[in-house]
C-alpha positions as CSV (number, residue, x, y, z in Angstrom):
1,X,83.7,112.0,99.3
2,X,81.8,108.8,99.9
3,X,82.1,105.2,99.0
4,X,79.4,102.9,99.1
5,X,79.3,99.1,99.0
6,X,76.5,96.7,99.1
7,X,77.4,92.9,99.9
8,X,75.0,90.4,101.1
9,X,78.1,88.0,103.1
10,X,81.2,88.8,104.8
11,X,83.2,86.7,102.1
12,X,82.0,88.8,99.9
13,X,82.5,92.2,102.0
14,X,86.2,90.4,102.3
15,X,86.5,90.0,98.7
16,X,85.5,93.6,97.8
17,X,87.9,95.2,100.7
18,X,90.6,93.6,98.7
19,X,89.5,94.7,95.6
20,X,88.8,98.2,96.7
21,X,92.6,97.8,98.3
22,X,94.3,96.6,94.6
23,X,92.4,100.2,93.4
24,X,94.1,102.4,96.0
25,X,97.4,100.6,94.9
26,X,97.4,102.5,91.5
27,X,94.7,104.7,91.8
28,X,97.8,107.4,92.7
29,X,99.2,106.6,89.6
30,X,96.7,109.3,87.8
31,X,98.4,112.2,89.1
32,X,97.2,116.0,87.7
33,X,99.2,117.6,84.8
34,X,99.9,120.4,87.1
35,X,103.2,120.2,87.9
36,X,102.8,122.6,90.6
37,X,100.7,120.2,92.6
38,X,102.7,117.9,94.3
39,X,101.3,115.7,97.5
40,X,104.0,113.6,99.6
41,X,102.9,111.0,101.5
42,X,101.7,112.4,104.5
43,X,99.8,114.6,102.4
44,X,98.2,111.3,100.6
45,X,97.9,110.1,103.9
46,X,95.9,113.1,105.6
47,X,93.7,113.1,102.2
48,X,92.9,109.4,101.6
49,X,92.0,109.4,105.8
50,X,89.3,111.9,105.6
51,X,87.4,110.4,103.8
52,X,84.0,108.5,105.0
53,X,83.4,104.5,103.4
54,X,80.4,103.5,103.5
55,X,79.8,99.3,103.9
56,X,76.5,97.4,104.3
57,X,75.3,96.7,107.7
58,X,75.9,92.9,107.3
59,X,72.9,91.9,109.6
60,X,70.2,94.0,107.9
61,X,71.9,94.3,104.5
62,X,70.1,97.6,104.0
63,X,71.1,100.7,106.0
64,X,74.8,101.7,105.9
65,X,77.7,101.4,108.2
66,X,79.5,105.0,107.8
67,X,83.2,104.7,109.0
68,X,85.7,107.5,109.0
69,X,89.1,106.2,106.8
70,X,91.3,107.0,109.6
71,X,89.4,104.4,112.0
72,X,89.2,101.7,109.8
73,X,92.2,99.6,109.0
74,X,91.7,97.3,106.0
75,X,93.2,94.1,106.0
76,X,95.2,92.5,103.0
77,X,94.0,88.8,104.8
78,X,96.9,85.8,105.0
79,X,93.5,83.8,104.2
80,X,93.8,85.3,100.5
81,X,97.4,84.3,100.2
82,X,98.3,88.4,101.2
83,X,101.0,88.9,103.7
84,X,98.3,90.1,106.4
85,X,99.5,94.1,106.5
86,X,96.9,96.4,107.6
87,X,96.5,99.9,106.7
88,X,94.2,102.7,106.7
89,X,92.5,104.0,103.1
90,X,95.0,107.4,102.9
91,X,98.2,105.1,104.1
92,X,97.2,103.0,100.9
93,X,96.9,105.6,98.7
94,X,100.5,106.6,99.7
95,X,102.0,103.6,99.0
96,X,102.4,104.0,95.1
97,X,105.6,106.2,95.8
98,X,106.9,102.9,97.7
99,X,106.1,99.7,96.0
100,X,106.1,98.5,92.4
101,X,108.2,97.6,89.8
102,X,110.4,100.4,88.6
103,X,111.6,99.0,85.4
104,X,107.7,98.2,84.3
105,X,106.0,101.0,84.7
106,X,102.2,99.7,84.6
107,X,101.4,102.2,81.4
108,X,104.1,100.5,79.6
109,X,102.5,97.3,78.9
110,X,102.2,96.7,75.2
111,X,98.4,96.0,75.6
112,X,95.7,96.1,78.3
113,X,96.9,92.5,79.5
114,X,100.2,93.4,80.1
115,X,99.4,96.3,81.8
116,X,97.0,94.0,84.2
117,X,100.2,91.3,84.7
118,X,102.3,94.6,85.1
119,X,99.7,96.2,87.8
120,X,99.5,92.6,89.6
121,X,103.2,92.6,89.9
122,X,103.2,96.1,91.6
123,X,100.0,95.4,93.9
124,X,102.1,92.2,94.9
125,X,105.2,94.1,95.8
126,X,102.9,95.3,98.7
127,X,100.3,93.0,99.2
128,X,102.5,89.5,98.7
129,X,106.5,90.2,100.0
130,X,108.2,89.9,103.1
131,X,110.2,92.7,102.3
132,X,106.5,95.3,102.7
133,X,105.7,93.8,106.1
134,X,109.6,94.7,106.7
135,X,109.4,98.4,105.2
136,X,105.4,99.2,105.7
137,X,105.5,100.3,109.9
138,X,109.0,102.3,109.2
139,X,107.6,104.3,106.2
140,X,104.4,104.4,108.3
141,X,106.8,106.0,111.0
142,X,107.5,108.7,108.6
143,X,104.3,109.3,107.5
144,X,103.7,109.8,110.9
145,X,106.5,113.0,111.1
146,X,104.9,114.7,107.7
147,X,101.6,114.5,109.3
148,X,102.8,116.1,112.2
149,X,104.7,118.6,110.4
150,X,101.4,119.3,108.6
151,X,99.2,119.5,111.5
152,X,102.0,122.1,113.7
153,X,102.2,124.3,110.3
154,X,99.0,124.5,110.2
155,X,97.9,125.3,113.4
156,X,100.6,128.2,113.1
157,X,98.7,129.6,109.7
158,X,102.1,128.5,107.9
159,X,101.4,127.3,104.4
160,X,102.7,123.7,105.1
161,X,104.6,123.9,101.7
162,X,106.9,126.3,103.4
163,X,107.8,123.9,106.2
164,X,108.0,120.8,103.9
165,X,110.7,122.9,102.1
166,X,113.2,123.2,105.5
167,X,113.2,119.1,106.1
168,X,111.7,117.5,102.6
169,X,114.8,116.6,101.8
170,X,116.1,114.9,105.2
171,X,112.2,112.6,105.0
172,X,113.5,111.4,101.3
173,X,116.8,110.2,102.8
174,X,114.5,108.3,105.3
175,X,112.8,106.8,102.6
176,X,115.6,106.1,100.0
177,X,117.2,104.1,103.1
178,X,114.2,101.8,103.8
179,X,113.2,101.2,100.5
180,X,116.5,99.7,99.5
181,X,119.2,102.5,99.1
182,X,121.7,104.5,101.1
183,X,122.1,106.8,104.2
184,X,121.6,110.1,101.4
185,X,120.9,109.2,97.9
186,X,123.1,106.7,96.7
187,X,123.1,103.8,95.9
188,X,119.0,104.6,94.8
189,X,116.4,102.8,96.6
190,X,113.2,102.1,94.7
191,X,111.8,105.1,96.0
192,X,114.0,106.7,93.9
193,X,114.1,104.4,91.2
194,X,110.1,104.6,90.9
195,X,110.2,108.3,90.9
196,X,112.8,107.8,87.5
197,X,109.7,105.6,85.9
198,X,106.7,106.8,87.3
199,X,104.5,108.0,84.5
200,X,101.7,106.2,85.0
């Protein structure tokens, strides 16, 4: 997969990382009808970060800059009244599952400008709150152990399905706890309470 970009200044490089960032947001939103296809984060995470993005050499403004996903951490700058996280293209693609607004599902919206207010409001809940700089690096942690848990099944030619079937359920505790809910499943954290509303 490649993304290109072509900016003549760094503002507006700046301004079209950001952009590119509030895409990524809902861009997991449009998940396949096939119900037997199912991606968990570190799935997203291993996906979104192989890809290559391409960005203008800023000095020539002609010949491309070609950066793997995984190496290039893209800012959501304090200078655009963002909270200043940084993550990598696959970690944003993950982050649907995590942040939003679970009673306004973005699809919702009774027309195409309350579906934009509703996706701001969601985009916000990650790019704008205290609570994401809280929760980011510990969901990023567990990210961390599925892509691990990938990588070893792999490398033993197990289908990593299999292995996500022995602790799937122990990572959802870890994430229902630092999005807001209990030690198991109760009370629901908005992991949880997204996955109730999340037709988008």
């Amino acid at each position: 997969m490649k993304y290109k970009f072509n900016f003549k200044s760094k503002k507006a490089l700046l301004s079209a990382i950001t952009t590119m960032v509030s895409i990524l947001i809902v861009s997991n939103s449009y998940a396949n009808d096939d119900k037997s296809l199912q991606y968990d984060a570190g799935e997203h995470t291993l996906i979104g970060n192989s890809v290559d993005l391409y960005f203008p050499d800023l000095q020539t403004g002609d010949s491309d800059i070609v950066v793997k996903a995984a190496k290039m951490p893209l800012p959501l700058p304090k200078s655009l009244q963002y909270n200043g996280l940084e993550m990598t293209y696959g970690e944003y693609v993950a982050m649907p599952d995590f942040f939003g607004i679970p009673e306004k599902p973005i699809s919702d919206g009774k027309n195409l400008k309350a579906r934009k207010e509703r996706f701001n409001q969601a985009f916000n809940s990650l790019a704008k709150t205290t609570t994401a700089v809280d929760e980011v690096p510990k969901l990023l942690a567990v990210f961390s152990e599925e892509t691990q848990l990938i990588n070893d099944a792999l490398k033993k030619g197990i289908d990593p399905s299999q292995a996500y079937k022995k602790v799937n359920s122990e990572l959802n505790k870890k994430y229902n706890k630092i999005t807001g809910g209990g030690d198991w499943y109760y009370p629901k954290g908005r992991m949880l309470l997204l996955g109730e509303t999340n037709w988008d």
